[in-house]
C-alpha positions in Angstrom: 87.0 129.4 75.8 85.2 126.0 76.8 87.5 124.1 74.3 90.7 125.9 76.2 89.4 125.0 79.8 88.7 121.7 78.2 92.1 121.6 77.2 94.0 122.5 80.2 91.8 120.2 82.5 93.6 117.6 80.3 97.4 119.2 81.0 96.7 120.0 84.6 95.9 116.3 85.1 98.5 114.9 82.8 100.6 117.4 85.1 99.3 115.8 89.0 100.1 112.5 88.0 102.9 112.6 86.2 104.3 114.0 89.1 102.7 111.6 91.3 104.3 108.7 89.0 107.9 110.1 89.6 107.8 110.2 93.1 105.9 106.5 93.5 107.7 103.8 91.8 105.6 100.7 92.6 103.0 103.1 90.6 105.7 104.1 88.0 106.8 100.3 87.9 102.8 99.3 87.3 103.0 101.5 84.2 106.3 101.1 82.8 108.6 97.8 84.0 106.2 95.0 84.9 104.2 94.7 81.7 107.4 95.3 79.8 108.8 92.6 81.6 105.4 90.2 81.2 105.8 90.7 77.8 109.3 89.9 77.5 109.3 86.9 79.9 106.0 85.1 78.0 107.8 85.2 74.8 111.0 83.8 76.4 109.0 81.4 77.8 107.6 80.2 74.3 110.8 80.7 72.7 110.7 77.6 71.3 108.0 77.7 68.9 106.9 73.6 69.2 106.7 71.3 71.8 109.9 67.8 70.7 111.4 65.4 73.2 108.5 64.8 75.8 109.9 62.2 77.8 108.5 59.0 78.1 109.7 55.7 79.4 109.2 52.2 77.7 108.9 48.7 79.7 110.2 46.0 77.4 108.8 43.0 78.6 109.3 40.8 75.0 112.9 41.7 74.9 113.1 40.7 70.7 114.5 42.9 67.6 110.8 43.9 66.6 110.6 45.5 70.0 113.7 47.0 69.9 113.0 48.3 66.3 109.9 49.8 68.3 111.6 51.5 70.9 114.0 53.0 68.1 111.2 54.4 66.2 109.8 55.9 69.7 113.4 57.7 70.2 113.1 58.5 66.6 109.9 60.5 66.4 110.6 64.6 66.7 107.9 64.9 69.6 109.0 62.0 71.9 112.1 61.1 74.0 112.6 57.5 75.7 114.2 59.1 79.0 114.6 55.4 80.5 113.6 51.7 80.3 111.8 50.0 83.3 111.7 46.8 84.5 108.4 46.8 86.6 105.5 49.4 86.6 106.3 50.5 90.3 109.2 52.1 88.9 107.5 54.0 85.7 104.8 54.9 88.2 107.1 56.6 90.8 108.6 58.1 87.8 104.8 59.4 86.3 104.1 60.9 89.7 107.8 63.1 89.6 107.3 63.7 86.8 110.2 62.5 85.4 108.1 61.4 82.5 104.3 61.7 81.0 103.9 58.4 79.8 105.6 54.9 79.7 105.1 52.1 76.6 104.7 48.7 77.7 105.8 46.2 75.1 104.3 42.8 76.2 106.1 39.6 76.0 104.4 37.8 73.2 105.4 40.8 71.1 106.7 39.3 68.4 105.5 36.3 68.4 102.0 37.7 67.7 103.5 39.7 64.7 105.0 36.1 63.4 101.9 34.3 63.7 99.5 37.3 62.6 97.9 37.8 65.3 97.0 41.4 67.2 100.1 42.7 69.0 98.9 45.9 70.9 101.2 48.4 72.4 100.1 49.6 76.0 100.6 53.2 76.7 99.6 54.3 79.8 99.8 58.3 79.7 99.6 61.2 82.2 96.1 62.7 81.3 96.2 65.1 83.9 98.5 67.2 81.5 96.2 68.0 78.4 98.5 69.4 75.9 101.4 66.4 77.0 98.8 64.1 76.8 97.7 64.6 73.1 101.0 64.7 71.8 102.3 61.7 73.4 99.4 60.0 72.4 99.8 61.3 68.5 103.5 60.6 68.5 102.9 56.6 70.0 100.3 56.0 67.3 102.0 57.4 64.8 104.9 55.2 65.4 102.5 52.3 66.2 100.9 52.8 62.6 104.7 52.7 60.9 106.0 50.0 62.6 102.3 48.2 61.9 102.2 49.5 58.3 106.5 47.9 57.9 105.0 44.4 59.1 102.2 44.0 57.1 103.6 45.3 53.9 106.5 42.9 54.8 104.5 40.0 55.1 102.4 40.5 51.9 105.9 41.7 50.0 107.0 37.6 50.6 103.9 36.3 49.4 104.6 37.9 45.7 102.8 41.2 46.0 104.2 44.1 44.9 105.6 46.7 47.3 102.9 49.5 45.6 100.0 46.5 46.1 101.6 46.2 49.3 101.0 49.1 50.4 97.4 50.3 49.0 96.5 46.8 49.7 97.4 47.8 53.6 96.0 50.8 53.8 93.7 51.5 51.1 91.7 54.2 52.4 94.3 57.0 53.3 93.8 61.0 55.1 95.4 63.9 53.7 95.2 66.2 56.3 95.9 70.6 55.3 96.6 72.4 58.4 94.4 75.8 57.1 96.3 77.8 59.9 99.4 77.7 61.6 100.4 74.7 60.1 104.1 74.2 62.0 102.1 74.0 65.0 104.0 77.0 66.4 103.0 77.4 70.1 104.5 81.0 70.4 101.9 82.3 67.4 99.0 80.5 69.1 99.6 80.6 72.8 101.8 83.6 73.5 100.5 86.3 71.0 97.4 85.9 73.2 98.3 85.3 76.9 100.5 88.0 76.4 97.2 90.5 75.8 95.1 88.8 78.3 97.8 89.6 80.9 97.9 93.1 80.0 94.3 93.2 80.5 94.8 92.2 84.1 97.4 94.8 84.7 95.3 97.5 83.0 92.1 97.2 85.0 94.5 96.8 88.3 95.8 100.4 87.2 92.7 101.4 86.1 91.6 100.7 89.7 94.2 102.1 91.9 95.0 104.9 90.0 91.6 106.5 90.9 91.2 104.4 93.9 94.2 105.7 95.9 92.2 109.1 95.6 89.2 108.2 97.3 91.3 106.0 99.8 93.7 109.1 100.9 90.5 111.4 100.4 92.5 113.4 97.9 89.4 113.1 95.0 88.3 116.9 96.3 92.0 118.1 96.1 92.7 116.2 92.2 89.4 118.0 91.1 90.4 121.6 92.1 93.3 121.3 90.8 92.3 120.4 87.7 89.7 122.9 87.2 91.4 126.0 88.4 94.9 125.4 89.0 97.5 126.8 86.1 98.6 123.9 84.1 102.6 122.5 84.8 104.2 119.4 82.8 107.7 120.6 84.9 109.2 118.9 87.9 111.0 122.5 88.6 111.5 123.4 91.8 108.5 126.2 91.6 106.3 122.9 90.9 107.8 121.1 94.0 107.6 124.2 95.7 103.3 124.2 94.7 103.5 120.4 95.3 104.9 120.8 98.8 102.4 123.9 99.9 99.6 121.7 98.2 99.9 118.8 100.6 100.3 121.1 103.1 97.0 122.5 102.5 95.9 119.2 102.3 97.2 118.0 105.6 95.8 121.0 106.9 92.7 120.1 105.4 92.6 116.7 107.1 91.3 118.8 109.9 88.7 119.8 109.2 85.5 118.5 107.8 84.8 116.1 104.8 82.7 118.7 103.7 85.3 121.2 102.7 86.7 119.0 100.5 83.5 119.2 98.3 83.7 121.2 95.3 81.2 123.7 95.0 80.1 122.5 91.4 81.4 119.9 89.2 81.4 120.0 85.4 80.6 116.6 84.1 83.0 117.7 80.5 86.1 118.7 83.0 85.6 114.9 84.4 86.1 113.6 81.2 88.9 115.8 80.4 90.4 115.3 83.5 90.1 111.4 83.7 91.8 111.4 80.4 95.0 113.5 81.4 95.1 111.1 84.8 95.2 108.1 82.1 97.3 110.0 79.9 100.7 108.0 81.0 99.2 104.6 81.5 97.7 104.5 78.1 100.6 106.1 76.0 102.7 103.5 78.0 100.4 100.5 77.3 100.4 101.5 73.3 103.9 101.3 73.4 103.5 97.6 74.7 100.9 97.2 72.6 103.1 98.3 69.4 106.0 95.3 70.8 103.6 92.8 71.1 102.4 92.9 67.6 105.6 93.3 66.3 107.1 90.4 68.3 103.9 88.4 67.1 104.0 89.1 63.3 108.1 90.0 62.7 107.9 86.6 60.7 104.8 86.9 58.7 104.0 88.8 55.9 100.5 90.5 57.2 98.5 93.0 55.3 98.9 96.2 56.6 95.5 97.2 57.3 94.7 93.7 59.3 97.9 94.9 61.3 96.4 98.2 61.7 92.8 97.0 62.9 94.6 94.7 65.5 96.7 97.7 66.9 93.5 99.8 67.2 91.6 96.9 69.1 94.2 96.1 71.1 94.4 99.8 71.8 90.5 99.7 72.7 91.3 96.9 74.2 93.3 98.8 76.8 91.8 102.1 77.3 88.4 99.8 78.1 90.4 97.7 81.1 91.4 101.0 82.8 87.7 102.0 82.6 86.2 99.2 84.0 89.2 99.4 86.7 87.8 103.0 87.3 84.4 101.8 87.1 84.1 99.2 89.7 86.3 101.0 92.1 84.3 104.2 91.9 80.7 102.3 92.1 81.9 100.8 95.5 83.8 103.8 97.1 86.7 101.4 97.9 89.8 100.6 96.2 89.9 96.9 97.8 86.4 95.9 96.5 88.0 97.6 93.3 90.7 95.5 93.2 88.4 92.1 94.1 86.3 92.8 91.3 88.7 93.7 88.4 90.5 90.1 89.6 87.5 88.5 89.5 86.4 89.2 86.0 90.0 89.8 84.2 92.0 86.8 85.6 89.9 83.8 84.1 88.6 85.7 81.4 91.1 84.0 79.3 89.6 80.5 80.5 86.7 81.5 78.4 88.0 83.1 75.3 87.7 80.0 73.6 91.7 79.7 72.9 92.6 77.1 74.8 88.9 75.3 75.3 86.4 75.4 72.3 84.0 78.2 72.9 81.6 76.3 71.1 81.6 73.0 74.0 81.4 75.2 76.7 77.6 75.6 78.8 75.3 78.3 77.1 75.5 80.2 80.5 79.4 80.2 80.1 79.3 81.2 76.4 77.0 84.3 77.7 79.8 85.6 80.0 82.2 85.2 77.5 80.7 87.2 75.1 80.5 89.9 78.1 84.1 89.9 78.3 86.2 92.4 76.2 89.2 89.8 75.6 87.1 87.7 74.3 86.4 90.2 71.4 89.8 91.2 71.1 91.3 87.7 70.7 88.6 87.1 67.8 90.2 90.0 66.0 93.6 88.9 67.1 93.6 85.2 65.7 91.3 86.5 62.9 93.4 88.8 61.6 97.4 87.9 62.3 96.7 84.2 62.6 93.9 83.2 59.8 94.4 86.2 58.0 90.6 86.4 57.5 89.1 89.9 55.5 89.2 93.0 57.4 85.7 93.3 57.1 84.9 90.3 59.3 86.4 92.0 62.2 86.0 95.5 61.4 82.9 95.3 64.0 85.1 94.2 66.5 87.2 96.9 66.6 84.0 99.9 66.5 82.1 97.9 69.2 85.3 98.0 71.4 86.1 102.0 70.6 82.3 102.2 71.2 82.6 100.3 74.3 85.5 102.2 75.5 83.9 105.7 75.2 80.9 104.5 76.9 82.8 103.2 80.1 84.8 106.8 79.9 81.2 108.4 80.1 80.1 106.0 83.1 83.7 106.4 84.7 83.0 110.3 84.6 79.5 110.3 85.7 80.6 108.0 89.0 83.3 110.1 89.6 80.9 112.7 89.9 78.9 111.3 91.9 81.7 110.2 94.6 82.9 114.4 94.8 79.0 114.5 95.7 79.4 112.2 98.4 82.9 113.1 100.5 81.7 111.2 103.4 82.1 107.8 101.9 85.4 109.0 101.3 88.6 107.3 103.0 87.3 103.9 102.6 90.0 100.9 102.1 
């Protein structure tokens, strides 16, 4: 008999919001259209997989073949684009600052007549730091090109003076780097930026539902109401008209209730298991919804790689984890102030930047101890671990196997906490109401 009550605590909450959800479609939207459309817009976004044809501008002061042949080699090279040539450094600076370009190449006017006499002839590149990622590739790309067009002239030189092109060229460079990209070696920016921004801003949505789906409750004082009506009220997955018919006479009731005091709202005892229950039918459609996304984003992320089936399968359940944990915490913080706006300040406070310390983008090992501590606090960074671990290193499954149970373990902990706060708010219906 417990089990059964159990059970229909789950259906008669599934039921109330469900039926909330139809007839609230910012709510519905929250659930079902915006993170479909994050997801689809991100990968759009990165739909080209590397970063070509940054656009620079060069500043040919020596006006000779070599520096032509150095401008040619700059167009040539797959990351870099010559958008212009300038004639003074007013112009590539007004150009820097529109952003019209990211860098401009100054070829000084002894160019090539330092090469002829073999002396140093150093390019100038004067690059748009502010821009990290634009930055390092310009930078790459110019030496590289510097290094050929330096490596053609000295091998060159030593060629007419009887050396053999091989002894020309160990004899240039004789120590040499062979450098094996271990992972994602085509530098693809949609595997290593969008695969994880993509989770990190369902993270953000999830706690924001996770917050306002309990939170509108206690702000429209309807926590008492959801409560009965999960622990007595005959379960109903139907939008017939006998269900509008209950859901019209209910907020009736509870209009009628308005008027009187906060303290017959109360119920007269609350069952701590029925909480749980209950929470977990009012999350039913958020979380089915979010697995869904959950499903696309791994498929979008791994259509083109051939990933071992249980890695893909440990991902899915973190990521899962990973969800159901974000609308806890939502719940969580909203319930322990009694107001859905604090709610909301807090879940934006700790989900927005928590990417900024996943150690993705900035190495997690060059950031301040007190940093690294709040980043292992944060469940993304856990989960992006696993992610890059598993679908991007393809590392053994046994590496992130604790991963996954400490985030399942995390995640029935919070329902716990999220149950025993909501119990303590249908104790308290004075604080109720509060914005």
């Amino acid at each position: 008999m417990h089990l059964t009550k159990l059970s229909e605590a789950f259906l008669r909450s599934a039921a109330y919001e469900r039926r909330f959800l139809a007839k609230n479609h910012w709510d519905f939207s929250m659930v079902v259209w915006i993170p479909l459309a994050t997801v689809l817009l991100i990968w759009w976004i990165f739909s080209q997989t590397q970063i070509t044809d940054l656009p620079i501008g060069v500043i040919d002061q020596d006006n000779s073949a070599v520096a032509n042949t150095a401008v040619r080699y700059l167009e040539a090279s797959p990351t870099l684009t010559v958008r212009q040539l300038y004639y003074s450094q007013a112009d590539a600076e007004a150009a820097i600052l529109q952003r019209d370009i990211y860098a401009v190449v100054i070829i000084p006017e002894d160019f090539s007549r330092n090469i002829l006499s073999s002396q140093p002839a150093p390019l100038t590149l004067q690059v748009n730091a502010q821009y990290g990622t634009h930055s390092g590739i310009i930078q790459a790309g110019v030496q590289a090109v510097a290094s050929t067009l330096s490596a053609g002239v000295e091998i060159k030189r030593l060629v007419k003076q009887g050396v053999a092109p091989s002894q020309a060229m160990t004899a240039y460079a004789p120590i040499s780097v062979q450098r094996i990209s271990l992972f994602n070696a085509a530098t693809n920016y949609q595997q290593f930026l969008a695969s994880t921004v993509i989770p990190a801003l369902l993270h953000i949505l999830a706690m924001v539902i996770g917050a306002t789906t309990i939170g509108r409750e206690l702000r429209d004082k309807n926590i008492g109401r959801w409560y009965r009506f999960i622990d007595t009220e005959k379960p109903n997955l139907t939008l017939s008209k006998t269900s509008k018919t209950t859901s019209s006479l209910s907020t009736k009731q509870d209009s009628s209730n308005n008027k009187t005091s906060s303290n017959a709202k109360m119920p007269n005892s609350v069952s701590l298991s029925v909480l749980v229950f209950g929470l977990l039918g009012k999350y039913f459609w958020p979380i089915l919804a979010y697995s869904l996304w959950s499903a696309l984003i791994l498929w979008l992320a791994t259509s083109n790689q051939n990933i071992n089936i249980m890695s893909l399968m440990a991902v899915y359940a973190g990521f899962l984890c990973l969800m159901v944990l974000s609308f806890w915490l939502g719940a969580i913080f909203t319930l322990n102030s009694f107001s859905l706006r604090m709610g909301l300040s807090t879940t934006g406070f700790i989900s927005a930047p928590s990417y900024a310390f996943a150690g993705v983008t900035f190495p997690y090992i060059a950031i301040s101890d007190s940093a690294q501590y709040w980043s292992n606090a944060l469940p993304l960074t856990h989960y992006l671990k696993l992610h890059i671990a598993q679908l991007q290193m393809q590392a053994p499954i046994a590496i992130s196997l604790p991963i996954v149970y400490g985030l399942m373990l995390a995640a029935i902990i919070a329902l716990v906490l999220a149950a025993l706060l909501t119990k303590r708010a249908l104790a308290h219906p004075e604080r109720w109401g509060a914005r």
